[in-house]
Gaussian input, Z-matrix of N, CA and C with variables (Angstrom, degrees):
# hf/3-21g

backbone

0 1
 N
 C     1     B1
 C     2     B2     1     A1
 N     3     B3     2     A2     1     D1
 C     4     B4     3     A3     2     D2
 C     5     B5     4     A4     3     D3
 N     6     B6     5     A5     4     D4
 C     7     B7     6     A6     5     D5
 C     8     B8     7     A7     6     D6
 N     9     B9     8     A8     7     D7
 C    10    B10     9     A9     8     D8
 C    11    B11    10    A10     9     D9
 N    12    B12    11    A11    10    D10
 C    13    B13    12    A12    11    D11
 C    14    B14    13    A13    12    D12
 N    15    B15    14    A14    13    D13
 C    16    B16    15    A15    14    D14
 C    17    B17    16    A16    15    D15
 N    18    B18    17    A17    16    D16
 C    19    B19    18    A18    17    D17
 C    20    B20    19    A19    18    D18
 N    21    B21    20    A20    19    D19
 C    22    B22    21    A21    20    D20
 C    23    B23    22    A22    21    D21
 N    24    B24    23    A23    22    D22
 C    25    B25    24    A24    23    D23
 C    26    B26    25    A25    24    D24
 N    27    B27    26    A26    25    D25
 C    28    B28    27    A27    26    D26
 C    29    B29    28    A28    27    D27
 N    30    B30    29    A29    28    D28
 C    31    B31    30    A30    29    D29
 C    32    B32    31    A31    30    D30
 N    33    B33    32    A32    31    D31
 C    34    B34    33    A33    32    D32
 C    35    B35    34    A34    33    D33
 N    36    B36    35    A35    34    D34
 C    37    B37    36    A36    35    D35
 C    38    B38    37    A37    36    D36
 N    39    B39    38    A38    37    D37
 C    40    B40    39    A39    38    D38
 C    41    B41    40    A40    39    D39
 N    42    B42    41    A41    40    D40
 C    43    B43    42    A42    41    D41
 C    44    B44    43    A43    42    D42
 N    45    B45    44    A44    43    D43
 C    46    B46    45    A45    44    D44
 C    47    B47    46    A46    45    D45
 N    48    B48    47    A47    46    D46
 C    49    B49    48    A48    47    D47
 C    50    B50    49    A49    48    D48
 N    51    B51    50    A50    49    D49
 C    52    B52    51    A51    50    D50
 C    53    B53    52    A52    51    D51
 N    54    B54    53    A53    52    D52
 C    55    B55    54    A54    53    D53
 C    56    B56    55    A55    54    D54
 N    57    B57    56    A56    55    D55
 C    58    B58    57    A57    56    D56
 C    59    B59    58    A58    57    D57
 N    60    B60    59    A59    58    D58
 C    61    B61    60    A60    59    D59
 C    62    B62    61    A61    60    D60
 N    63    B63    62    A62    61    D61
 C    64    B64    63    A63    62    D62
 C    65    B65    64    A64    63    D63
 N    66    B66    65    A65    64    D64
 C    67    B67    66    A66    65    D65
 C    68    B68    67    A67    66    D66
 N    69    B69    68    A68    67    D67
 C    70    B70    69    A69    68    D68
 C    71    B71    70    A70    69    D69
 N    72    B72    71    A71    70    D70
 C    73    B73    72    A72    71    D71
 C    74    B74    73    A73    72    D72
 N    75    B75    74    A74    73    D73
 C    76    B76    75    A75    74    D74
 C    77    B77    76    A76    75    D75
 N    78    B78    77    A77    76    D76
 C    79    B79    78    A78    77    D77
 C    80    B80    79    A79    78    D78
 N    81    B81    80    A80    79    D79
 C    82    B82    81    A81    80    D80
 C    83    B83    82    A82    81    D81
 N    84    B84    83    A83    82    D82
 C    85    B85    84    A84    83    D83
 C    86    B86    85    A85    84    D84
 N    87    B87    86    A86    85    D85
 C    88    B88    87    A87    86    D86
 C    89    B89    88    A88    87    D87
 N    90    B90    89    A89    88    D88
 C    91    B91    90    A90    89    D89
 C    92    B92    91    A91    90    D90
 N    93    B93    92    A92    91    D91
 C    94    B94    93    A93    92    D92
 C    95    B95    94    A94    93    D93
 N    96    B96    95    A95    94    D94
 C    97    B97    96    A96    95    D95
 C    98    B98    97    A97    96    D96
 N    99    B99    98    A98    97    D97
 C   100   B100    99    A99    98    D98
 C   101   B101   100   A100    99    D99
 N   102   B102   101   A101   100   D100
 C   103   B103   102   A102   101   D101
 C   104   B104   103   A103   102   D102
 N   105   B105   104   A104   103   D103
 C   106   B106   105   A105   104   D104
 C   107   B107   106   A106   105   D105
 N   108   B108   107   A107   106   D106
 C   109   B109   108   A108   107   D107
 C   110   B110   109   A109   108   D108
 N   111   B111   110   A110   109   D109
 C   112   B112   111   A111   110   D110
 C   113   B113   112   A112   111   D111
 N   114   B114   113   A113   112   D112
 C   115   B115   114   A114   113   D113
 C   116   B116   115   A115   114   D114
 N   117   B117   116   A116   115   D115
 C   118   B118   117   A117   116   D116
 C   119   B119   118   A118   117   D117
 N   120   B120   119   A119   118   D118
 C   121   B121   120   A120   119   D119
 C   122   B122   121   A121   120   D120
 N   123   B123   122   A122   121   D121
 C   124   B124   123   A123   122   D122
 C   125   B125   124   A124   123   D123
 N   126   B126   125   A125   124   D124
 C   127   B127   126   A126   125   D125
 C   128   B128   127   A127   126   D126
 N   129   B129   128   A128   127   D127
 C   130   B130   129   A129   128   D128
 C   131   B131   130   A130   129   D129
 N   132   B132   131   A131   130   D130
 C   133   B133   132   A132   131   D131
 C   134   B134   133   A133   132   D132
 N   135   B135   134   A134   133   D133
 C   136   B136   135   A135   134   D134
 C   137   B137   136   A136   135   D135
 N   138   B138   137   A137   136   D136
 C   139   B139   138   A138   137   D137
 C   140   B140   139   A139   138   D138
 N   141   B141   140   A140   139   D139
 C   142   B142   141   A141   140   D140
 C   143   B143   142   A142   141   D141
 N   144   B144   143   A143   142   D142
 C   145   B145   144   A144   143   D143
 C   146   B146   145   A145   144   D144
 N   147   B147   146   A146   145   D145
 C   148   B148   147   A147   146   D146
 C   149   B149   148   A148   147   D147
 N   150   B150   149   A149   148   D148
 C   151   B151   150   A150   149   D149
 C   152   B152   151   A151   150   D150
 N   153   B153   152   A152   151   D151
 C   154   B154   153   A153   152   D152
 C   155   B155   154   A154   153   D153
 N   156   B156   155   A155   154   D154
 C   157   B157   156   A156   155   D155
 C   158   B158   157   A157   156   D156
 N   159   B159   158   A158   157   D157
 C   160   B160   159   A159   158   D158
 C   161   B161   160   A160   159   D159
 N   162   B162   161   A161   160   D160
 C   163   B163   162   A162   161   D161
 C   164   B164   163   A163   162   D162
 N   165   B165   164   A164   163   D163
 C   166   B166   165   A165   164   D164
 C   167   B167   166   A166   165   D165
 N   168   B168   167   A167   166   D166
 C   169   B169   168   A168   167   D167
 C   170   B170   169   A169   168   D168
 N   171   B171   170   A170   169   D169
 C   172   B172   171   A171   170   D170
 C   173   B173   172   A172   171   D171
 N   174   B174   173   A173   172   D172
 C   175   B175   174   A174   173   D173
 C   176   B176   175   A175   174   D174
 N   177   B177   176   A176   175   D175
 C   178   B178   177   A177   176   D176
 C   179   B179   178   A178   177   D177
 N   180   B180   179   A179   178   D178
 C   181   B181   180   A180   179   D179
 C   182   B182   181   A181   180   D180
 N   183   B183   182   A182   181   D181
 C   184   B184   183   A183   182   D182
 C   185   B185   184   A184   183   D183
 N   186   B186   185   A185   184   D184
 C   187   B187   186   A186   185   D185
 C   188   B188   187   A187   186   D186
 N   189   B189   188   A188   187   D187
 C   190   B190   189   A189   188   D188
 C   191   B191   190   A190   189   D189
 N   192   B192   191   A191   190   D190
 C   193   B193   192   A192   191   D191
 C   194   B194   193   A193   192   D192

   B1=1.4411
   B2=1.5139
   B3=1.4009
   B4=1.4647
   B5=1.9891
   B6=0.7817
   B7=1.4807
   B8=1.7392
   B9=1.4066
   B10=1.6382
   B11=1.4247
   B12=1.5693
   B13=1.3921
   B14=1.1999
   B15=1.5475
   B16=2.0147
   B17=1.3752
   B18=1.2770
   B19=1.5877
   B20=1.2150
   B21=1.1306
   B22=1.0038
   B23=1.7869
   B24=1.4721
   B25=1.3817
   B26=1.2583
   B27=1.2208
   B28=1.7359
   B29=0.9934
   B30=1.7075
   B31=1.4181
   B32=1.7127
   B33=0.9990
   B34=1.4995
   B35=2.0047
   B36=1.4418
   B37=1.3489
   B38=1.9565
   B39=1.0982
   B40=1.9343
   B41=0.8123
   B42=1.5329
   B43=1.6081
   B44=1.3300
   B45=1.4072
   B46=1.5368
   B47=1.4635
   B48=1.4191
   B49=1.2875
   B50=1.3413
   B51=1.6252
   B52=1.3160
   B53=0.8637
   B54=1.6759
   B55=1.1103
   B56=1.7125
   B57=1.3866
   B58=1.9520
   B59=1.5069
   B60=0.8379
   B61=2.3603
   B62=1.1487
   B63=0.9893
   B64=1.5139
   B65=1.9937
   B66=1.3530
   B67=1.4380
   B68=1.5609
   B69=1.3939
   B70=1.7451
   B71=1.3435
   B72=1.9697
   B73=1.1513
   B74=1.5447
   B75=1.5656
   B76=1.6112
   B77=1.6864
   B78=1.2980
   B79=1.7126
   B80=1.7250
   B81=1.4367
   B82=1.3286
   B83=1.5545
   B84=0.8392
   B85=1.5186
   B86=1.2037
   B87=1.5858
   B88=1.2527
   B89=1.8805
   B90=0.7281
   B91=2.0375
   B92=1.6118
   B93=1.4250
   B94=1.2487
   B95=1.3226
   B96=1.0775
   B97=1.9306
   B98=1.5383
   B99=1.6101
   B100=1.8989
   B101=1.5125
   B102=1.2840
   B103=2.3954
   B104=1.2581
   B105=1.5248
   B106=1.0004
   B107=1.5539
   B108=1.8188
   B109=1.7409
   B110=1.7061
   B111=1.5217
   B112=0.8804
   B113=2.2334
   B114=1.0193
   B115=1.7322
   B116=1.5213
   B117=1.1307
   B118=1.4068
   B119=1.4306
   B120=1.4338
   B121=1.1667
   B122=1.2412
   B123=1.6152
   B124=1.0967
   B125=1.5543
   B126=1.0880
   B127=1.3316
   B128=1.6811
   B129=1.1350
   B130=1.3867
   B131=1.5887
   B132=1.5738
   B133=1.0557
   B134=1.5922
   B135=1.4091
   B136=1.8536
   B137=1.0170
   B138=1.4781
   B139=1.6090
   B140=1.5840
   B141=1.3444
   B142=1.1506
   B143=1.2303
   B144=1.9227
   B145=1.3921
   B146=1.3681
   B147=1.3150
   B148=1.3484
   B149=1.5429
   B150=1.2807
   B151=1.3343
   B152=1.4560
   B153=1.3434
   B154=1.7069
   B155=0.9410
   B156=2.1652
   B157=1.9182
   B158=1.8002
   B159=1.5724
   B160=1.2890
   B161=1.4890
   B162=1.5778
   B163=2.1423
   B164=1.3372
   B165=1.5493
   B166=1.2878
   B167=1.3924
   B168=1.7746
   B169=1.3151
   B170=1.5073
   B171=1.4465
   B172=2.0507
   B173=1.3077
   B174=1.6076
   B175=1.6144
   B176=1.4917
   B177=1.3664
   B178=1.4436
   B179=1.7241
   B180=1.0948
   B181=2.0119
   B182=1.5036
   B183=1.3611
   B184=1.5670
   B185=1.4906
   B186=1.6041
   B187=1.4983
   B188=1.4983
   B189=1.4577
   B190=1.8280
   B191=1.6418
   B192=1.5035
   B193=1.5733
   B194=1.1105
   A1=108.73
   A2=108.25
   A3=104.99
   A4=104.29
   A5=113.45
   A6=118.41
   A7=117.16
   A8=111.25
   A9=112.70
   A10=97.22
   A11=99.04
   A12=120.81
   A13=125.56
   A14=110.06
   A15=87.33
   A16=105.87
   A17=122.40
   A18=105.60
   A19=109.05
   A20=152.28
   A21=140.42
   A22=101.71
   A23=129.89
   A24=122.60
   A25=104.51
   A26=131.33
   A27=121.12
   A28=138.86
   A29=124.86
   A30=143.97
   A31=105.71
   A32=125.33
   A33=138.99
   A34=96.14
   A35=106.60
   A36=101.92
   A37=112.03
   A38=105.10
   A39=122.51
   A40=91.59
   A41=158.81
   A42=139.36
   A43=90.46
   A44=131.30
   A45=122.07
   A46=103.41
   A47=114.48
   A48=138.08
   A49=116.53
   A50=119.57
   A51=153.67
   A52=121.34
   A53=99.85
   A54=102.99
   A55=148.58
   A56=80.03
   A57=104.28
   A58=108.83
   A59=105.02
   A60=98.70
   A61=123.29
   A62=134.24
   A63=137.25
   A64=76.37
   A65=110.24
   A66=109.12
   A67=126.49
   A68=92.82
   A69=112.08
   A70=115.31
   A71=105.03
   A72=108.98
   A73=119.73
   A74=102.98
   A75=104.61
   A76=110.99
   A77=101.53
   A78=101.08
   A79=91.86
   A80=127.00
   A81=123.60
   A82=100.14
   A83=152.74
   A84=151.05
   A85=148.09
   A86=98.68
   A87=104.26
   A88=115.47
   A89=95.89
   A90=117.20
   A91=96.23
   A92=112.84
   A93=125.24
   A94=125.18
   A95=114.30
   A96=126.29
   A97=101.76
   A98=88.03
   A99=104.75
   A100=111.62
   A101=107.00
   A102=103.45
   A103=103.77
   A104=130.89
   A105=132.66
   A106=87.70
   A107=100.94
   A108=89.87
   A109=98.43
   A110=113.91
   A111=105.64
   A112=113.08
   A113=103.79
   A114=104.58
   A115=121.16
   A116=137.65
   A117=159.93
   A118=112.58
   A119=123.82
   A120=139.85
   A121=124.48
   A122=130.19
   A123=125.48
   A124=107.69
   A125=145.52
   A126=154.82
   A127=120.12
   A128=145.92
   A129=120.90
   A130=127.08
   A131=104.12
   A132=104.69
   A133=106.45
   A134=111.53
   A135=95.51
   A136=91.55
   A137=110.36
   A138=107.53
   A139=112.00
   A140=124.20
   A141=126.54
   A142=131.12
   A143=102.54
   A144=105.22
   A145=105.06
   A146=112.74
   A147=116.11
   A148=115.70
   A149=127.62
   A150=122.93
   A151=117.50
   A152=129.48
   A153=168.80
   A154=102.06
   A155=104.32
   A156=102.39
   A157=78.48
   A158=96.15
   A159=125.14
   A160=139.31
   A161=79.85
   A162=107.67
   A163=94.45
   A164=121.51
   A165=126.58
   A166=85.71
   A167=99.33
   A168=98.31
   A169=108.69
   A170=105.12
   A171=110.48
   A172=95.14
   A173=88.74
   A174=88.15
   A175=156.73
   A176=127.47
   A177=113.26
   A178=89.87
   A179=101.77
   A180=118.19
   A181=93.27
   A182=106.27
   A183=104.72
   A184=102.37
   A185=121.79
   A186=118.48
   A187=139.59
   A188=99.23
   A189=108.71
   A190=74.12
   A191=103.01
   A192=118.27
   A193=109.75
   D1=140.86
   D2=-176.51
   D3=-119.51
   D4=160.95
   D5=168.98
   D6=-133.49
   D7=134.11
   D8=169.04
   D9=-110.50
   D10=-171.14
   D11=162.11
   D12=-104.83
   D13=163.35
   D14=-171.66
   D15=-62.46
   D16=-37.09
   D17=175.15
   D18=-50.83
   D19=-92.93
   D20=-139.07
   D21=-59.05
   D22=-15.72
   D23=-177.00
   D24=-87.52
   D25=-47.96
   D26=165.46
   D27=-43.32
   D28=102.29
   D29=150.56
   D30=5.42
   D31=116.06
   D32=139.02
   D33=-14.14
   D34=142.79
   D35=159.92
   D36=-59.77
   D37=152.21
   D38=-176.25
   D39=67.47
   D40=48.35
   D41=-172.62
   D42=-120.72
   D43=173.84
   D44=150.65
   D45=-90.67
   D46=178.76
   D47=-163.86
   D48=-85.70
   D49=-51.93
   D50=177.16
   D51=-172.12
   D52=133.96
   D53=152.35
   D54=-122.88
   D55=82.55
   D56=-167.00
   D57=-78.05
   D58=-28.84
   D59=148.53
   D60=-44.18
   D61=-45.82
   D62=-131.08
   D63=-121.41
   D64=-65.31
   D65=163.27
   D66=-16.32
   D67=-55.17
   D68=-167.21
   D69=-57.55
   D70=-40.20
   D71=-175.48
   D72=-98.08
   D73=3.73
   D74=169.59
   D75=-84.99
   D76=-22.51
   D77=-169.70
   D78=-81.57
   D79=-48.40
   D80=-166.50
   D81=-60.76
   D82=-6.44
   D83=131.46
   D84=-51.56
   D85=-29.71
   D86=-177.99
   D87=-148.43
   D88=39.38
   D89=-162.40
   D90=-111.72
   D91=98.46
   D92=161.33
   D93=-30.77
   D94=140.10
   D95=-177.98
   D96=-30.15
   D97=-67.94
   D98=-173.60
   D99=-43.65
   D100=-25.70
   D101=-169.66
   D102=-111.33
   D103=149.20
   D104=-160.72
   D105=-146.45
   D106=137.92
   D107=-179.60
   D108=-118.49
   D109=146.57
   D110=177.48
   D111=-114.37
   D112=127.36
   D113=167.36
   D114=-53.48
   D115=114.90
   D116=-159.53
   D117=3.83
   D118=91.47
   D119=163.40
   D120=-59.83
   D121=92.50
   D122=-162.23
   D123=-78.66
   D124=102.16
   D125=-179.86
   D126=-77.87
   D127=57.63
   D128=-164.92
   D129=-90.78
   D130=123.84
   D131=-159.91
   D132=-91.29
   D133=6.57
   D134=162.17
   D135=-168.14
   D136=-163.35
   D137=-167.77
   D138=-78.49
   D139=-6.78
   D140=178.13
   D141=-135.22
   D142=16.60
   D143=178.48
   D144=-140.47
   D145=136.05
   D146=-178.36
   D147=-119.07
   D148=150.70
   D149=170.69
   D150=-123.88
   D151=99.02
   D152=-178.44
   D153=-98.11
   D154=82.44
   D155=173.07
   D156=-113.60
   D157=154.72
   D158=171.94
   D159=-23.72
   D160=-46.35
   D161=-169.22
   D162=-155.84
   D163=159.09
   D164=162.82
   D165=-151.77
   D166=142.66
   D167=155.85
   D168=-109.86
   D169=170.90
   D170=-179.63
   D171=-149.40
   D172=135.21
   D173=142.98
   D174=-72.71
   D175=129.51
   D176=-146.09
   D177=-91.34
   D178=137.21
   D179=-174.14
   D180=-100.90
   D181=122.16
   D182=179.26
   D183=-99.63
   D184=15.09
   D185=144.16
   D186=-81.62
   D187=13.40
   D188=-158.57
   D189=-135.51
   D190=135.60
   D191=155.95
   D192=-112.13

């Protein structure tokens, strides 16, 4: 796992933002049995901060139903 900062995650001015579309439909093609991707997992890590990334992929645990 890697982590930036929002600087370094923010688009150049005129740039787009993401592109987790175009993403979405490269992984639904080619994303192994075992990984499962999910579209914006809202996670909140306190009462006033949330973290809303694009795509995640996981591994699917064939011990958890």
């Amino acid at each position: 796992m890697s982590v930036v900062t929002i600087a370094e995650a923010w688009p150049a001015a005129g740039r787009p933002f993401t592109v987790a579309g175009w993403l979405y439909g490269v992984l639904s093609s080619v994303c192994p049995e075992d990984l499962c991707f999910v579209p914006e997992p809202a996670v909140m890590l306190g009462p006033q901060t949330e973290f809303d990334p694009d795509l995640v992929v996981v591994r699917m645990d064939p011990r958890r139903s």
